[in-house]
C-alpha positions as CSV (number, residue, x, y, z in Angstrom):
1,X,55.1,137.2,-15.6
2,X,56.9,139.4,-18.0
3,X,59.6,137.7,-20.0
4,X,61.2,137.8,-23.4
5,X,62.7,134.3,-25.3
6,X,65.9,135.8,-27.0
7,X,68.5,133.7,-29.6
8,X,72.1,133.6,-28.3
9,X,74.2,135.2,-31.0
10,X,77.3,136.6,-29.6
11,X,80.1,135.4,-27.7
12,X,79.4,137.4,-24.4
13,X,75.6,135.5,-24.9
14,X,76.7,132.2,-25.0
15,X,78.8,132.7,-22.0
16,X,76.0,134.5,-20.6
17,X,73.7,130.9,-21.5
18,X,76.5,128.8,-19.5
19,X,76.8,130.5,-16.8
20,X,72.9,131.0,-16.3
21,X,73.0,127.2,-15.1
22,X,73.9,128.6,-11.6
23,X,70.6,130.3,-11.7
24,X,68.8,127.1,-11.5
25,X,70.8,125.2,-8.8
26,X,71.0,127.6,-5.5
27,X,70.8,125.8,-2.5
28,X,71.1,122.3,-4.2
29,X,73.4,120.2,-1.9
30,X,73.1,117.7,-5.3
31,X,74.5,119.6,-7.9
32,X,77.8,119.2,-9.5
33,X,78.7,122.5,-11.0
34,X,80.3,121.6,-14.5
35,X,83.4,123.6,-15.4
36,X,82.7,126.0,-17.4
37,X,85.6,126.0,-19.9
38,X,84.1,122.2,-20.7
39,X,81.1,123.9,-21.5
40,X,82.5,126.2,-23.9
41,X,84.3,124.0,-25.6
42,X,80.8,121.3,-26.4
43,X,79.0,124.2,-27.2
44,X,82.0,125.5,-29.5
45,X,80.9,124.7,-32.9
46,X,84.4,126.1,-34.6
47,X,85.7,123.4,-32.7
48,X,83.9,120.7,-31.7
49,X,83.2,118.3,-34.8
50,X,80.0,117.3,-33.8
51,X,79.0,120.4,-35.4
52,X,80.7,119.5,-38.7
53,X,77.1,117.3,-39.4
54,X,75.1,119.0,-36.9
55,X,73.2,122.5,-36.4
56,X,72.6,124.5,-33.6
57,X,70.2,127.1,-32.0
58,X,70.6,128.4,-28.1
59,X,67.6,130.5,-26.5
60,X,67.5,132.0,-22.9
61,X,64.2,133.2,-21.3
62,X,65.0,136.9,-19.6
63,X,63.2,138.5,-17.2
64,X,64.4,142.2,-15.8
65,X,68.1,141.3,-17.7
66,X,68.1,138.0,-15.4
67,X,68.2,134.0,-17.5
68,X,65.0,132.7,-16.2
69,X,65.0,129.8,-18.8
70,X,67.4,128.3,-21.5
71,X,67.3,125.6,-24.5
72,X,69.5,124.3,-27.5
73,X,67.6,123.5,-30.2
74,X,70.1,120.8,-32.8
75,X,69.4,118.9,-36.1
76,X,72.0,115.8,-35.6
77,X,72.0,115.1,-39.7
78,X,74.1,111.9,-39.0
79,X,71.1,111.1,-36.6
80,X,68.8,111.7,-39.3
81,X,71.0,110.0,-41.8
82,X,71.2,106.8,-39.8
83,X,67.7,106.3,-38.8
84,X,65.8,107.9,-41.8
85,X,63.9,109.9,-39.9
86,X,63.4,114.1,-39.3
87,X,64.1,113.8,-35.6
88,X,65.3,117.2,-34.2
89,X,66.6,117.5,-30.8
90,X,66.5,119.7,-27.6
91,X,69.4,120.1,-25.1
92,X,70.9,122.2,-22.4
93,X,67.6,122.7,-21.1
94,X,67.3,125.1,-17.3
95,X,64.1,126.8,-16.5
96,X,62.5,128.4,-13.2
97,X,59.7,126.2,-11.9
98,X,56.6,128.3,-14.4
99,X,54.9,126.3,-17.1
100,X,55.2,129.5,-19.5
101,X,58.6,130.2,-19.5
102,X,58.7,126.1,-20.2
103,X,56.5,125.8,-23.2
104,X,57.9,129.3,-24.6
105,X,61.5,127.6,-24.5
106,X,59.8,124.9,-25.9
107,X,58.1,126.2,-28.2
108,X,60.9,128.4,-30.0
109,X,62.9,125.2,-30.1
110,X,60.0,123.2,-32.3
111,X,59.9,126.2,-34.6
112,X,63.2,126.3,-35.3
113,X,63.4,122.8,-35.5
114,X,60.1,122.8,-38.3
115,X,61.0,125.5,-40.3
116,X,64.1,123.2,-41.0
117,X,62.0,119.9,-41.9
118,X,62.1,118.1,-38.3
119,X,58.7,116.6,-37.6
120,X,59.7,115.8,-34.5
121,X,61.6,116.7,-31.2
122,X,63.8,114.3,-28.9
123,X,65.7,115.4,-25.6
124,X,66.9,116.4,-23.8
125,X,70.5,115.8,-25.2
126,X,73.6,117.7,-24.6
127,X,74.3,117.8,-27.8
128,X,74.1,114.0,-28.4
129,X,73.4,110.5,-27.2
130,X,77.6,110.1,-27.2
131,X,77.4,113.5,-24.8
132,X,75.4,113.3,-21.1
133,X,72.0,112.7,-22.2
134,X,68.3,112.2,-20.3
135,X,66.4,113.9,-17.9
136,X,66.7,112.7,-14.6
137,X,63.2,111.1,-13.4
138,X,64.5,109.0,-10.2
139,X,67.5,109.0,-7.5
140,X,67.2,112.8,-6.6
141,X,69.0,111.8,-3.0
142,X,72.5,111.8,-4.5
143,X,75.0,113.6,-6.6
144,X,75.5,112.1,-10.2
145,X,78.3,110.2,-11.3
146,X,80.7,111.6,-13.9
147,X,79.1,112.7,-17.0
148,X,75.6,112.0,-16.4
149,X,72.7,114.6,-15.9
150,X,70.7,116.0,-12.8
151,X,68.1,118.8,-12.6
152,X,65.2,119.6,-10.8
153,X,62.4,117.3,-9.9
154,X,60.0,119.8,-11.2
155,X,61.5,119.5,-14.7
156,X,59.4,116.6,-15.0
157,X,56.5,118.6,-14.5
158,X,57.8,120.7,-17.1
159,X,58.4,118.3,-20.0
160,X,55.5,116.2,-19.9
161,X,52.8,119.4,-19.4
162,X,54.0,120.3,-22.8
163,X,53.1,117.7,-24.1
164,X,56.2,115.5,-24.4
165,X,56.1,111.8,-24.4
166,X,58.6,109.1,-22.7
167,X,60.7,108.1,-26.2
168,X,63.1,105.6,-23.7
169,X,63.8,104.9,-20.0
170,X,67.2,104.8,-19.4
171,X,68.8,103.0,-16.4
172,X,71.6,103.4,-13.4
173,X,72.7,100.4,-11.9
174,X,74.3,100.5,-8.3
175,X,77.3,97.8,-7.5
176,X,78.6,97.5,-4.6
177,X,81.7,94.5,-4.3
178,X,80.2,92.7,-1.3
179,X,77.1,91.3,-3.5
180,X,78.7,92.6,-6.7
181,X,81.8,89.6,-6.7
182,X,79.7,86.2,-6.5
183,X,80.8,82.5,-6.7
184,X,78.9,82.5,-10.1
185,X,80.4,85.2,-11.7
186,X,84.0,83.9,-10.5
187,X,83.2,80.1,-12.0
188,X,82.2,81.2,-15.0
189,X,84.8,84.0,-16.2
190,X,87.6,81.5,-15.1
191,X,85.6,78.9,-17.5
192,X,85.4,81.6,-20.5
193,X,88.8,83.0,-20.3
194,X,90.3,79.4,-20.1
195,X,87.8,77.9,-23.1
196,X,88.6,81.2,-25.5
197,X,91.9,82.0,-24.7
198,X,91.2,85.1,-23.1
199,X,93.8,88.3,-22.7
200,X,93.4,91.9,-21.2
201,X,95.8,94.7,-22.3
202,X,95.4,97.8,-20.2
203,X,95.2,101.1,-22.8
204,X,98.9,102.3,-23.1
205,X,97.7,106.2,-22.1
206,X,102.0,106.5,-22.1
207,X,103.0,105.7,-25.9
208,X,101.3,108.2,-28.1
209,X,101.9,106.4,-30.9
210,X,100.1,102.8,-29.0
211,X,97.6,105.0,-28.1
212,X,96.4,106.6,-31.1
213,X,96.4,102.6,-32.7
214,X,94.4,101.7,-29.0
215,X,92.0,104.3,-29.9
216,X,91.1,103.5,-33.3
217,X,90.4,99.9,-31.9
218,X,88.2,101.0,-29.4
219,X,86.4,103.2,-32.3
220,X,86.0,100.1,-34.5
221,X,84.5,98.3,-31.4
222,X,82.6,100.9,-30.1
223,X,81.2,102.0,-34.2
224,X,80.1,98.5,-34.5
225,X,78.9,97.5,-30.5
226,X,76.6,100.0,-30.4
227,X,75.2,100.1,-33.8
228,X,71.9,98.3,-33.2
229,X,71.3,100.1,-30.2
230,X,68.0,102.8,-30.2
231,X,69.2,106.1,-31.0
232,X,72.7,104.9,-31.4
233,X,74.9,107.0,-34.5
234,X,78.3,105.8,-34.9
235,X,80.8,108.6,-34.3
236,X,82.9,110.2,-37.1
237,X,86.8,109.5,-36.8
238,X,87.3,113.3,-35.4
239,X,84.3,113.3,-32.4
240,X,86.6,110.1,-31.2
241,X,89.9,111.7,-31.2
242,X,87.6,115.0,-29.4
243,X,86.3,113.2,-26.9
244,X,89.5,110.6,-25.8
245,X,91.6,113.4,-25.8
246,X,88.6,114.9,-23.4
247,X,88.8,111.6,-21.6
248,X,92.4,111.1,-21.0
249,X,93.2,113.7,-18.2
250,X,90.5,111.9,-15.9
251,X,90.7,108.2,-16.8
252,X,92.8,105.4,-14.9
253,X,95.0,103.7,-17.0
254,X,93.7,100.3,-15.3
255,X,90.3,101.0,-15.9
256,X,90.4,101.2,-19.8
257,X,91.8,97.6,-21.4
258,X,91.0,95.9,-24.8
259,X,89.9,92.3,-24.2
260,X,91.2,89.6,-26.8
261,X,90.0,86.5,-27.8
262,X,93.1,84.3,-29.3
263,X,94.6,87.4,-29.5
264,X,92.5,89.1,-31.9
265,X,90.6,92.5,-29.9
266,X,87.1,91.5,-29.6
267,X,85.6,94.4,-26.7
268,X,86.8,97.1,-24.5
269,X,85.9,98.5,-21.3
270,X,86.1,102.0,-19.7
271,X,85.6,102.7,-16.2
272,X,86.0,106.7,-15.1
273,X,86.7,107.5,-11.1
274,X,83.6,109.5,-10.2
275,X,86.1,112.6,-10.3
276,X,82.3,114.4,-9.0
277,X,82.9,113.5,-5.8
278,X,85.7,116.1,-6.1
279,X,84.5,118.8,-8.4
280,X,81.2,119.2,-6.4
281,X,83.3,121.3,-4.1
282,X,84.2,123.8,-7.4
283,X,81.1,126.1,-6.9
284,X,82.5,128.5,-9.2
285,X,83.4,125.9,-12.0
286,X,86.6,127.0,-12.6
287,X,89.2,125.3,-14.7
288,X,91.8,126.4,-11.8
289,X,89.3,125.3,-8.8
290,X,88.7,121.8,-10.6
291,X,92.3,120.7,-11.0
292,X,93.0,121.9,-7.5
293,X,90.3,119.5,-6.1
294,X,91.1,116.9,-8.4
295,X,94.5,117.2,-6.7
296,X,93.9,117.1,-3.2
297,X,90.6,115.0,-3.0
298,X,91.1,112.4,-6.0
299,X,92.4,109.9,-3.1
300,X,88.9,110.0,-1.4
301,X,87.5,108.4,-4.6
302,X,85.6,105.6,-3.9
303,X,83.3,105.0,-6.8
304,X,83.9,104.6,-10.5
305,X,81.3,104.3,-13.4
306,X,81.5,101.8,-15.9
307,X,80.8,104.1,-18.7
308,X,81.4,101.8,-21.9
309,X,81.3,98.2,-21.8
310,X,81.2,96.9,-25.4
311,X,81.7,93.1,-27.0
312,X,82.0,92.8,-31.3
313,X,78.6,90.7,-32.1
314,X,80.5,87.7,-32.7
315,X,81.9,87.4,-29.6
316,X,79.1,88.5,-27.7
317,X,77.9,84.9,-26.5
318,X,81.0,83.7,-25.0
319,X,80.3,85.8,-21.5
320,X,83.0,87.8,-22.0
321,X,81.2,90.8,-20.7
322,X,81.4,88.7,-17.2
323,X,85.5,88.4,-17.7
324,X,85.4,92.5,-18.0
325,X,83.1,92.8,-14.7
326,X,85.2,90.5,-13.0
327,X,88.3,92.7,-13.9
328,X,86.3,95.6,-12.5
329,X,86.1,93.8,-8.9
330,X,89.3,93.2,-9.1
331,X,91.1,96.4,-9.8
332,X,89.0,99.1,-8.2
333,X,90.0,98.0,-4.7
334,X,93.2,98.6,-5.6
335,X,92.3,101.9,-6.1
336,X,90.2,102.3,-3.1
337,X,86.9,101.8,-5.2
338,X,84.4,99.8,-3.8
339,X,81.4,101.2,-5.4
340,X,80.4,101.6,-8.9
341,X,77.8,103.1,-11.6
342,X,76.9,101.0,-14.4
343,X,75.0,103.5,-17.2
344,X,73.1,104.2,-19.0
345,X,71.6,101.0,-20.1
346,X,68.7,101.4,-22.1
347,X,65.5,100.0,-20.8
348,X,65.0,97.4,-23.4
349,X,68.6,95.6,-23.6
350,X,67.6,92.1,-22.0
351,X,71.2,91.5,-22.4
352,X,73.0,93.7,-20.1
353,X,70.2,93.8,-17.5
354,X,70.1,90.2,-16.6
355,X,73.9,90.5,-16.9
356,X,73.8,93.7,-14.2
357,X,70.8,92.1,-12.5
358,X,71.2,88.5,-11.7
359,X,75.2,87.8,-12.4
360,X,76.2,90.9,-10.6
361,X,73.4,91.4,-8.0
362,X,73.1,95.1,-9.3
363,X,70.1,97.5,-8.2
364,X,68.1,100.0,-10.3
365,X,69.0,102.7,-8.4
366,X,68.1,106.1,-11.1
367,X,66.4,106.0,-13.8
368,X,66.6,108.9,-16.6
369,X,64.3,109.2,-19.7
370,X,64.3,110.3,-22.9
371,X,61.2,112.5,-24.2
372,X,59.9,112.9,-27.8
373,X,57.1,115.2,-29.1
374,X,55.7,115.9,-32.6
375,X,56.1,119.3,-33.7
């Protein structure tokens, strides 16, 4: 097969790389089709502040004038910064089901990546682990949830031919309120809010000026949550503002509160209405087409994911992750939510797995990985 790997350089390219996803898709009942003025902006590095400590490369694989392929290479230097290590990272990743079209993509993304220092390459990321992240390895019979990744079974295939290794499993948990709501979990958030003077303020999306001090609380949690976690780099103050101002259209204002221990903040918790269940009808990924589905289908939501669940490490014994779960149960219905994603949990956190596992009765349902190779 005759094909060319070429480096996006111009505007009219990049466009050209985001809408080549379509290529890729045809046919798939699956697939949400992202909008594509979302897509500009991540991939924006005037304006998206990732790329104020970041680097990026995109390449498309053509064939007859036709995207048969496409990869983003990206050096994360906070990444590298944070876990000493020359880690590069691969992204964005579509390719027709041919092994040399894969390993050329591949391939042009490791050199990029080692004529800059990286010794290694991690992905696929889009551009980060704080972006949709993971290839999906199980739970091809359903749409995703809001911000999280879907491709092609083959893809697999793909990845690990080359040569790639599994670097971490990632999880999707399935909760449904029928097993989701038990006795135990009901006993034992009544005993830890009533033992550690538990409160739950709702995020005041109203009040700019409560907001923007809501927001830099949930940073500070969020920053110091997540630190230990695999992979985790804390976010600068400007990705935060970029990505809750990115947030705010599509959240429910009672599915983001602060919890507070004796009135001092001490985790958060975000739950987003699967808004996918509406923007899988926007085949064409149009700003215009997405906000008129989101207006006449948002009603038929019934399924949220609990995207960010977080406790400050010296709170994290009292079970007040079980107080935010129960909070969950309790204000979806109202909502007409019954259902609900919790992800991605890495593999490894014993902590939130027995949590999702045995207190709320939740079922593996996808899995997604993370590959690594040494270049």
């Amino acid at each position: 097969m005759e094909f060319a790997i070429k480096p996006v350089e111009t505007k009219a390219e990049k466009m050209k790389f985001i809408r080549s996803q379509w290529n890729f898709y045809k046919g798939d009942n699956n697939w949400v089709p992202p909008i594509i003025a979302d897509r500009v902006k991540v991939l924006d590095i005037e304006k998206n502040p990732f790329f104020k400590h970041s680097l990026l490369q995109l390449f498309v694989a053509e064939s007859n004038g036709t995207i048969i392929g496409r990869i983003a290479a990206i050096i994360n230097y906070n990444h590298n910064k944070t876990h000493k290590d020359q880690v590069g990272f691969f992204g964005f990743f579509e390719c027709i089901d041919n092994q040399e079209v894969a390993n050329a993509l591949f391939n042009s993304a490791a050199e990029w990546l080692r004529s800059r220092g990286m010794t290694a390459m991690r992905g696929p990321e889009n551009p980060s682990q704080n972006d949709d992240c993971g290839l999906l390895t199980e739970g091809f019979d359903s749409p995703p949830v809001i911000l999280m990744t879907y491709n092609p079974e083959y893809y697999i295939r793909l990845i690990e031919n080359y040569g790639f290794k599994n670097a971490k499993t990632l999880y999707a948990y399935e909760l449904k309120l029928e097993t989701f709501l038990t006795d135990k979990l009901v006993r034992m958030q009544n005993i830890v809010r009533e033992r550690n003077h538990v409160t739950i303020r709702e995020i005041n999306f109203k009040n700019k000026e409560q907001f923007k001090k809501d927001v830099d609380t949930i940073k500070d949690i969020y920053n110091s949550a997540w630190e230990p976690n695999w992979g985790f780099v804390k976010m600068t103050e400007e990705e935060f503002d970029f990505l809750a101002a990115d947030l705010k259209p599509v959240a429910e204002p009672s599915l983001a509160f602060i919890i507070e221990v004796k009135g001092k903040p001490a985790g958060f918790a975000l739950g987003l209405p699967d808004i996918n269940q509406c923007l899988i009808h926007n085949k064409n990924g149009s700003l215009f087409g997405a906000l008129w589905h989101l207006f006449t289908k948002r009603k038929k939501i019934n399924m949220l994911r609990l995207i960010v669940l977080g406790v400050l490490k010296e709170y994290q014994k009292l079970g007040i992750d079980g107080v935010m779960y129960y909070e969950f149960s309790q204000r979806g219905p109202k909502l007409g939510i019954r259902r609900g994603e919790a992800s991605w949990i890495l593999e490894d956190n014993e902590m939130m797995n027995r949590g999702l596992s045995v207190t709320m009765n939740g079922q593996i349902y996808k899995k997604y990985r993370l590959y690594e190779i040494e270049i």
